[in-house]
C-alpha positions as CSV (number, residue, x, y, z in Angstrom):
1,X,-5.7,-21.6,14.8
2,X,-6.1,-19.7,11.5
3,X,-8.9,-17.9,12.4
4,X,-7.6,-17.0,15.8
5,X,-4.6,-16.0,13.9
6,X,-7.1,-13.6,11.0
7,X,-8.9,-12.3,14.1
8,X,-5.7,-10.9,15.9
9,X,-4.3,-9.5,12.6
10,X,-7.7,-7.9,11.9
11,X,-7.8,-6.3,15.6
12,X,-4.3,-4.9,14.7
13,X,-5.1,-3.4,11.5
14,X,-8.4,-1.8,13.8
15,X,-5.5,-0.2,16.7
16,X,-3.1,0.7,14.2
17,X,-5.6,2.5,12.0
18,X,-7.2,4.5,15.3
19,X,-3.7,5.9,16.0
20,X,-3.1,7.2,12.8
21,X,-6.7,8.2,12.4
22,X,-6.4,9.7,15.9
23,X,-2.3,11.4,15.6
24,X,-1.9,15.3,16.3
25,X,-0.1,14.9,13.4
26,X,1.7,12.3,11.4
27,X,5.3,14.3,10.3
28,X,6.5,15.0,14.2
29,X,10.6,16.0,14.1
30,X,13.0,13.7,14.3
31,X,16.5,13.7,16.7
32,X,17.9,16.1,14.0
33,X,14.8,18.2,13.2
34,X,13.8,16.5,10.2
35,X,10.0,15.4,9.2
36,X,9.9,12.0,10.0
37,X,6.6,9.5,9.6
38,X,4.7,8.1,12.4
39,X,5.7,4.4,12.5
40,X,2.2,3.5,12.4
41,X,1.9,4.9,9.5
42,X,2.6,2.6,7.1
43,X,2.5,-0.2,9.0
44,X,-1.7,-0.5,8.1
45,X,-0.9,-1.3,4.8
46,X,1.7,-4.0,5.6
47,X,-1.2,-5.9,8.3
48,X,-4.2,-5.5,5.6
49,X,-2.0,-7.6,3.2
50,X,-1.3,-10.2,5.7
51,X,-4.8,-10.1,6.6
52,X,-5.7,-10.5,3.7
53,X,-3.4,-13.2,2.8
54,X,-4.8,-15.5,5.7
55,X,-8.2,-15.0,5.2
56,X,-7.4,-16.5,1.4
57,X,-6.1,-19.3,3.3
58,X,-9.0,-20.0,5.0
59,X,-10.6,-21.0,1.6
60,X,-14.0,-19.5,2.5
61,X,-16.6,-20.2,-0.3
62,X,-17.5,-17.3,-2.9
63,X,-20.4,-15.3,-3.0
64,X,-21.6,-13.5,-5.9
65,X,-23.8,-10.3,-5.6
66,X,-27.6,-10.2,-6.7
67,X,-25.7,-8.2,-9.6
68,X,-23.7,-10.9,-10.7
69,X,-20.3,-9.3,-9.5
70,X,-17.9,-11.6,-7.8
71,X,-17.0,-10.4,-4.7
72,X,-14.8,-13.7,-3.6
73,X,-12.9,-13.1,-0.2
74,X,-13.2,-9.2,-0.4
75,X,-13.5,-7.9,3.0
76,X,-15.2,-4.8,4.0
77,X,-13.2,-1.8,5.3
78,X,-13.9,0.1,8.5
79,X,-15.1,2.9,8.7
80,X,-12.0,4.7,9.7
81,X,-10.1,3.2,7.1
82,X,-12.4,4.3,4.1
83,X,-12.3,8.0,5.6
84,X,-9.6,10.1,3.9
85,X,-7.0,11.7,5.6
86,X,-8.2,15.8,6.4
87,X,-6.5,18.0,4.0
88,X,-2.8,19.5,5.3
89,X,-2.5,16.7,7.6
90,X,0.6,15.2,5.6
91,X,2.0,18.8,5.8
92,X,2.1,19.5,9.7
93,X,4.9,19.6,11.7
94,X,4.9,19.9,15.2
């Protein structure tokens, strides 16, 4: 059930990240013409702590590196999500 429940979170994290990696732009106007963010957003952040969270539950065994570094239950990022956001994206409006 946990890892049913790690494997749904990660596919989250994977669908909320394409939108935002994917937006026309992430400040569209709100109701009264203000910048407003793209719900999705922040809402990356929140699921890759909850993620995270539950995969520490699962209690998975350490690794170390050949270098000696610990790397415990680090998991690697997606591509999309180590890409940085293209400059003057924040600063759109549309």
């Amino acid at each position: 059930m946990l890892v049913e429940e790690c494997a749904r979170t990660a596919d989250v994290v994977a669908w909320l990240q394409d939108t935002v990696d994917n937006a026309d732009t992430l400040r569209p106007r709100g109701s009264r013409g203000q910048d407003v963010a793209i719900p999705e957003l922040d809402a990356p952040r929140q699921y890759r702590a909850q993620f995270a969270a539950l995969v520490k539950q699962l209690d998975l065994p350490h690794d170390d590196d050949e270098d000696g570094y610990h790397t415990g239950n680090v998991v690697p990022l997606t591509r999309s999500a180590r890409q940085p956001l293209r400059k003057g994206r924040l600063d759109e409006s549309a």
